[in-house]
Every structure is written in structure tokens, then in C-alpha cells.
C-alpha positions as CSV (number, residue, x, y, z in Angstrom):
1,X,3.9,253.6,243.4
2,X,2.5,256.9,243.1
3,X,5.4,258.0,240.7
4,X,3.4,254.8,237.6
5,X,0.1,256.3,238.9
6,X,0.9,259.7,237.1
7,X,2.7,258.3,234.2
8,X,-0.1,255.7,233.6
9,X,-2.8,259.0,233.7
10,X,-0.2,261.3,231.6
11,X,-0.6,258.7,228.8
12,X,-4.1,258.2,228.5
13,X,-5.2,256.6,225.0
14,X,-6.6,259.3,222.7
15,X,-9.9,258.2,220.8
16,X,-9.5,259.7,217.6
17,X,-13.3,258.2,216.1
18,X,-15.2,261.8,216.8
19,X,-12.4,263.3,214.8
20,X,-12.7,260.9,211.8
21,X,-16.4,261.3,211.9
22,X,-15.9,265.0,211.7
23,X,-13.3,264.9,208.6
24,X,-15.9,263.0,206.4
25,X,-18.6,264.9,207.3
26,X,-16.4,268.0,206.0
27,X,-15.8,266.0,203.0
28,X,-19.3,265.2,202.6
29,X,-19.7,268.9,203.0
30,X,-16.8,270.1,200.6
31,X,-18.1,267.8,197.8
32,X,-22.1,268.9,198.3
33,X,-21.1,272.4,197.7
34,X,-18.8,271.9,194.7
35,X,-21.9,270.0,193.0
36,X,-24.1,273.0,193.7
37,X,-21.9,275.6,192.4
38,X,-22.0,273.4,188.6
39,X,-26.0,274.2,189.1
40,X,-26.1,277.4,187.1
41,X,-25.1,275.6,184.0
42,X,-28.0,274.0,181.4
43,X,-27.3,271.0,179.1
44,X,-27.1,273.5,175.6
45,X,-26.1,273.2,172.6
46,X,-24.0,276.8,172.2
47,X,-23.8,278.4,169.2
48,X,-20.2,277.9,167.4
49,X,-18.3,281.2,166.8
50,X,-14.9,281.6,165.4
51,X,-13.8,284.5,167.7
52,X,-14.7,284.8,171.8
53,X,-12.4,284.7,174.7
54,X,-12.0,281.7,176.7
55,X,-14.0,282.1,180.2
56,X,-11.1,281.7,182.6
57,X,-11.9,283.4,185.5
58,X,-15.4,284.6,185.9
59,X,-16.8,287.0,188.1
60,X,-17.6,285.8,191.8
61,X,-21.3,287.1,191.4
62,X,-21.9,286.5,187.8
63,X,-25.4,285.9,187.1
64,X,-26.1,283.1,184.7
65,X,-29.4,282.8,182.6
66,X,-30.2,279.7,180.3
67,X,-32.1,280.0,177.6
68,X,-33.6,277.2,176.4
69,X,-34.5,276.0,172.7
70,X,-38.4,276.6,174.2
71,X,-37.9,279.6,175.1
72,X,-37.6,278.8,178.7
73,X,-35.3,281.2,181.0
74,X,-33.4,279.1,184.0
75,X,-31.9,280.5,187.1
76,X,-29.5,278.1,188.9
77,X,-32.4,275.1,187.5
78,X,-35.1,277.5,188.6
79,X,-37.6,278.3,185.3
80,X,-38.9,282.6,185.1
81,X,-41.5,283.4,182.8
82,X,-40.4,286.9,181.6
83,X,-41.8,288.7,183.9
84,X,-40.8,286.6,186.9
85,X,-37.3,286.7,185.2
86,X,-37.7,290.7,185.5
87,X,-38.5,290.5,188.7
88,X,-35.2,288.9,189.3
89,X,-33.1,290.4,187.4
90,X,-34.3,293.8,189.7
91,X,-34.0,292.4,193.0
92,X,-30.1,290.7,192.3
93,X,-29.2,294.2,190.3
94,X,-30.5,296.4,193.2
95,X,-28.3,295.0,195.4
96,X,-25.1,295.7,194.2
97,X,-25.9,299.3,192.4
98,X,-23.8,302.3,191.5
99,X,-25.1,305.2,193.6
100,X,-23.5,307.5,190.9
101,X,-24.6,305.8,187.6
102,X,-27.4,304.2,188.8
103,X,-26.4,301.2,186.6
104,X,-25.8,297.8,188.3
105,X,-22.4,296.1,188.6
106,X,-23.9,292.6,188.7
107,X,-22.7,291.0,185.4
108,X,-24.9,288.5,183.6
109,X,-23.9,285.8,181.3
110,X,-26.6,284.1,178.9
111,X,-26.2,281.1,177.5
112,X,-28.3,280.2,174.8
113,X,-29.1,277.2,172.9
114,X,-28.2,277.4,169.3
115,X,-31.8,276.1,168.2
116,X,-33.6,278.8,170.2
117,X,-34.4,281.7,168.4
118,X,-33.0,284.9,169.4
119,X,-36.0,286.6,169.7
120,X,-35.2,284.7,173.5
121,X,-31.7,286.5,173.9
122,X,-33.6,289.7,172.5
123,X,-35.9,289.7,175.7
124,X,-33.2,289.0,178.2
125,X,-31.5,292.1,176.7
126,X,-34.1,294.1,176.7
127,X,-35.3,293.1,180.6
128,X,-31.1,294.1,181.1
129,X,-31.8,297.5,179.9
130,X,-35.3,297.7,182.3
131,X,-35.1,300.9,184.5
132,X,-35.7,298.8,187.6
133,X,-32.5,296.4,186.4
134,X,-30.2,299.1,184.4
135,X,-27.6,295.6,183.8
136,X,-24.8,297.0,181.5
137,X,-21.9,294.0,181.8
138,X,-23.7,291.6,179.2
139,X,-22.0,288.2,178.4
140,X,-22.5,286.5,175.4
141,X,-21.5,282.3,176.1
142,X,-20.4,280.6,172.6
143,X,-18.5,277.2,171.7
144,X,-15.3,276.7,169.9
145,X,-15.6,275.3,166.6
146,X,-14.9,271.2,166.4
147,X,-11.5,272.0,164.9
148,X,-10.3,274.4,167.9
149,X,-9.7,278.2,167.3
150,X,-8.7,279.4,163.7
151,X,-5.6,281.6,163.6
């Protein structure tokens, strides 16, 4: 009798509900944070440009501005005046600074409607080149013609 007693306890049903709850709420998770990291990226129209290099693997801390047909500059959906935008631009590109250059290894992409005018791309330039931001690694973000690339 006491020999069932310990089998019976040794194979005790195993309730495996916590550890479905915990798999969706990781999946729940997992798909949240893949959403948020398509923020950065603005419905624009690009300009077309026969030449450019695809964009296949971009920098882990890439900074992208948007630059609306307005004039309107947008951080990860966030909208700077330009000198809120400066402000920015210092505070990211003083936290990763070369100590011997003094220049900032953030890089920045802008991507700029094709409607704006580029008087817009002209100020997020020149707030690149501000002594407080000193940004030197400048992307320009262009679309493929309709027809794909020309040889």
C-alpha cells in the first residue's frame, strides 16, 4: 500500500494554464515592441533619385527626423519646432561623443517629403553642424524610380 502511495504522488498532474498565460503575454509583448520600433517612420512622399544605396542594415542608434511638406520636424511621432529640434539633436549627440574630435557618432537620417521645400532639409543641416550637436554622419532617405533602378 505504501509502495501506490508514492507512485500516485510522483505523478502528480502538471497545470500548464500559468505557463500558457505567460507565452501570450510574451507574444503580446514581442508584437507591441515590433510596432513601436516602425514609429520613427512618417507617411512621405520621398523624392525619386536614380542613384542611392538600398538601406539594408541601418545603424542600431540611427536617429530619424521627418520632415514634413509643412515644414514640420517629427521625432519617433513627436513634432520640434527648430529650436526644440536643436535641443534634441544636442542632448542625443552628447551622449555618444568623440572625446578626440569632439564630433558625435550618432548618425541621423532625414527623410523628407518631396513637396517640402528644402529650405526644411537646409535647417536640419545646419542644426547638424550646431557646436552643441557637431552631427557629421548625414543620411539623405530617397525612393527608387517606378521603373526600379536604371543600369
Amino acid at each position: 500500500m505504501k509502495l501506490s502511495r508514492r507512485l500516485d504522488e510522483q505523478f502528480l498532474p502538471l497545470d500548464l494554464t500559468p505557463f500558457i498565460d505567460i507565452v501570450f503575454n510574451l507574444v503580446i509583448f514581442f508584437i507591441l515592441v515590433v510596432d513601436m520600433s516602425q514609429k520613427d517612420l512618417v507617411a512621405l512622399k520621398l523624392p525619386v533619385a536614380d542613384l542611392g544605396n538600398p538601406d539594408q542594415s541601418p545603424e542600431k542608434d540611427r536617429l530619424t527626423v521627418n520632415v514634413t511638406r509643412e515644414g514640420k520636424f517629427l521625432i519617433k511621432l513627436r513634432e520640434y519646432d527648430l529650436p526644440g529640434l536643436k535641443l534634441f539633436l544636442a542632448a542625443r549627440a552628447g551622449s555618444k561623443r568623440d572625446r578626440r574630435t569632439g564630433f558625435s557618432e550618432i548618425p541621423i537620417l532625414i527623410r523628407c517629403d518631396r513637396d517640402a521645400e528644402f529650405r526644411f532639409v537646409q535647417l536640419v543641416l545646419q542644426a547638424c553642424g550646431e557646436p552643441a550637436v557637431r552631427i557629421w554622419k548625414v543620411h539623405l532617405a530617397v525612393a527608387e524610380p517606378s521603373g526600379g533602378r536604371k543600369s
